[in-house]
N, C-alpha and C positions, 0 to 999 in steps of 0.2 A: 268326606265324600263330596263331591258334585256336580250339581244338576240342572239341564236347564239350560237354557244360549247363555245365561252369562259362566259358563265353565270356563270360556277363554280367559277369563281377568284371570286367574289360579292357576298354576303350575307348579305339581308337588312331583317331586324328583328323591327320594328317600332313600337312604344308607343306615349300616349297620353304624354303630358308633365305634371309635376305634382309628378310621381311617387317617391318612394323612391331613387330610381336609380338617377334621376334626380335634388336631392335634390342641389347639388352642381356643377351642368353642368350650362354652361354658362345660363341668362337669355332665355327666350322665343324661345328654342329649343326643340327640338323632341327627344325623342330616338329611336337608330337604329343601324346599323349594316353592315358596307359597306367594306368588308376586300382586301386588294390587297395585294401583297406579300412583300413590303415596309413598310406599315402604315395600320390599320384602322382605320376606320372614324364611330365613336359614337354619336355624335351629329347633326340635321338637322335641320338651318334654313329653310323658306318659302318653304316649299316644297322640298328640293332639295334632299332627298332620291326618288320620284318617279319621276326626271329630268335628270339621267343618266342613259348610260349604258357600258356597258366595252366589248371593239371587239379586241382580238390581244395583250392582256398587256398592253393597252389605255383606260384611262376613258374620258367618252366625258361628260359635265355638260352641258347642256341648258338654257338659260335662259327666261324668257317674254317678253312684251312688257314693254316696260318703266319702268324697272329696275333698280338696283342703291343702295348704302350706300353713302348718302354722308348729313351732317348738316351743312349749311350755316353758315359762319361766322357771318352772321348778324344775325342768329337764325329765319329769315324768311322761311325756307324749311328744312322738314328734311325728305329723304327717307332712309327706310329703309326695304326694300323690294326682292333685288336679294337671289335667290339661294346662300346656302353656306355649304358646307360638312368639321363639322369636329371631329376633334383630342382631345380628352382630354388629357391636358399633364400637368405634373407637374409644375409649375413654378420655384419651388427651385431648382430643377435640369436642368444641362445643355439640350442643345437640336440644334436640325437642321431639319428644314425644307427643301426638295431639290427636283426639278422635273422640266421635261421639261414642257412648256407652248406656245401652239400653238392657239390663238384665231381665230375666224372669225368675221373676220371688215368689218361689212355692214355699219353702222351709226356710227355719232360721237359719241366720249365716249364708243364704245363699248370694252372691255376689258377680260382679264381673268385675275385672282388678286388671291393671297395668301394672307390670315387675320391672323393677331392674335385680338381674340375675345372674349370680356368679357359680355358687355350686346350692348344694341344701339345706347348707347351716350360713348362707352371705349372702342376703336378696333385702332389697324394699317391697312391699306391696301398697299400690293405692286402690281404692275398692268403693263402688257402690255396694251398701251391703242391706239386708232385710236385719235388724237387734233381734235381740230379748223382746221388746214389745211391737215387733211386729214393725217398725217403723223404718225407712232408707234411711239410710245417709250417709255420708263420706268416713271412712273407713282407713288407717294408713297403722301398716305394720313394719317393723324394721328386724331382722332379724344379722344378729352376731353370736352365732352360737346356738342361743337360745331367742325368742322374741317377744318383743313389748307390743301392746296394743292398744291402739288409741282411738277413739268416738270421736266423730267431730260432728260438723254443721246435719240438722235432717233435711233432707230433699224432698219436697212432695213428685215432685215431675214422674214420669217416668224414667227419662233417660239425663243426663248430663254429659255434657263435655266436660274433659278431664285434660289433664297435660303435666308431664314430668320435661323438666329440663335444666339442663346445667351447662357453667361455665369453663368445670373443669374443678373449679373447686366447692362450687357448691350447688345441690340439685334442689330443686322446688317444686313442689305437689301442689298445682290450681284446679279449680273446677270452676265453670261458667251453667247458667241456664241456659245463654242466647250465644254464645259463641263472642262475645264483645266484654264484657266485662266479667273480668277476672279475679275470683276469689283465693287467697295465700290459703293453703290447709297446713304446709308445715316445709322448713328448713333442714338439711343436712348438711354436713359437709361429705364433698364427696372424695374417701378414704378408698373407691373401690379400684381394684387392679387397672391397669391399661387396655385389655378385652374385658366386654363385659358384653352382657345380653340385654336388651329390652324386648317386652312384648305382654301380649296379653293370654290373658285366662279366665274360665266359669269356673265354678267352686257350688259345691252342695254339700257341704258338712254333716248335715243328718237327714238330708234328702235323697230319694232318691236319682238326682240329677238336676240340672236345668239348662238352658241355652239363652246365649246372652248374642247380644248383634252389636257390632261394634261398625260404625260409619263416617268415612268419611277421613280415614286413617292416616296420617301423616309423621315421617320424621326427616328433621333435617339438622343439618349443620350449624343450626346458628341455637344462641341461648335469649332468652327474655333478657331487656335493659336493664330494666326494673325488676329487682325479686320481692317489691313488698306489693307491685299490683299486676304484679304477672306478665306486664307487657314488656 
């Protein structure tokens, strides 16, 4: 939804899935229309064209109750269910994902994550997230089939900037406090088809929901020089 004089930054325009348009947009996505002055956002998972709104040059994304991307290793669980806005981008060409990311931590697990996204079982997540003890911190999940999960740095801050980007052959997960120095969270090689999706999502795994503000959004054409300092 949106409210408010900044409504004009957004423009959602939303289709069944199915159509022509959508012939090569990631699986099980919507079409639609969510424009900020960084990036627009063309594709919508579960809902999440009618789960934001934009106040100020901030999108705020919400999530539900018991929310979540994630498939068990042992292949006993697989949800796939939170809110996700995104990006169609090319995969042949370079690219960068970059925004700040300020979640709201009521329950564990709850999180605000940047995807790279293919169908339900072929995504990355990177994620501010709340643990086990209560504590933030950078978060990065890779899913092939099933998905691994990995702990990294804790963040006291409230929000961080984040950034995924690639050369084509390989993508990088940084996070900064100030926007100027950049910390490596982790390496892939990028294996993913030539369409692929970027974007972002809230997550509440045993909560009843949260809303995360993501500011300051940007993606472009080009990749970092450097993949061990980010720049």
């Amino acid at each position: 939804m949106k409210t408010g004089i900044h409504a004009f930054l957004a423009l959602v325009l939303c289709a069944v899935p199915g159509t022509a348009s959508a012939q090569s947009a990631p699986a099980g996505t919507e079409a639609c229309r969510v424009e900020l002055p960084g990036i627009a956002f063309t594709r919508a998972l579960n809902g999440a064209a009618s789960r934001y709104r934009v106040d100020g040059g901030k999108l705020a994304l919400s999530s539900g109750s018991k929310t979540d991307f994630f498939r068990d290793p042992d292949g006993t669980l697989a949800i796939n269910n939170a809110p996700v806005l995104l990006a169609a981008v090319d995969n042949t060409r370079p690219f960068t994902l970059k925004g700040k990311v300020t979640p709201g931590f009521l329950k564990t697990y709850d999180a605000g994550a940047f995807y790279v996204y293919v169908r339900e079982d072929l995504w990355l997540k990177f994620a501010m997230e709340m643990d086990e003890r209560h504590k933030t911190r950078m978060v990065t999940v890779r899913t092939m089939g099933t998905s691994d999960d990995n702990n990294h740095d804790v963040v006291t801050q409230k929000g961080v900037y984040m950034k995924i980007t690639s050369d084509t052959k390989t993508i990088g997960f940084y996070y900064s406090l100030d926007d100027k120095s950049w910390q490596l969270v982790r390496l892939f090689r990028n294996e993913f088809p030539p369409s692929i999706g970027l974007g972002i999502s809230a997550q509440s795994p045993l909560g009843d929901g949260n809303s995360v503000s993501f500011e300051g959004l940007s993606l472009t054409d080009r990749a970092v020089t450097d993949f061990r300092m980010g720049l």
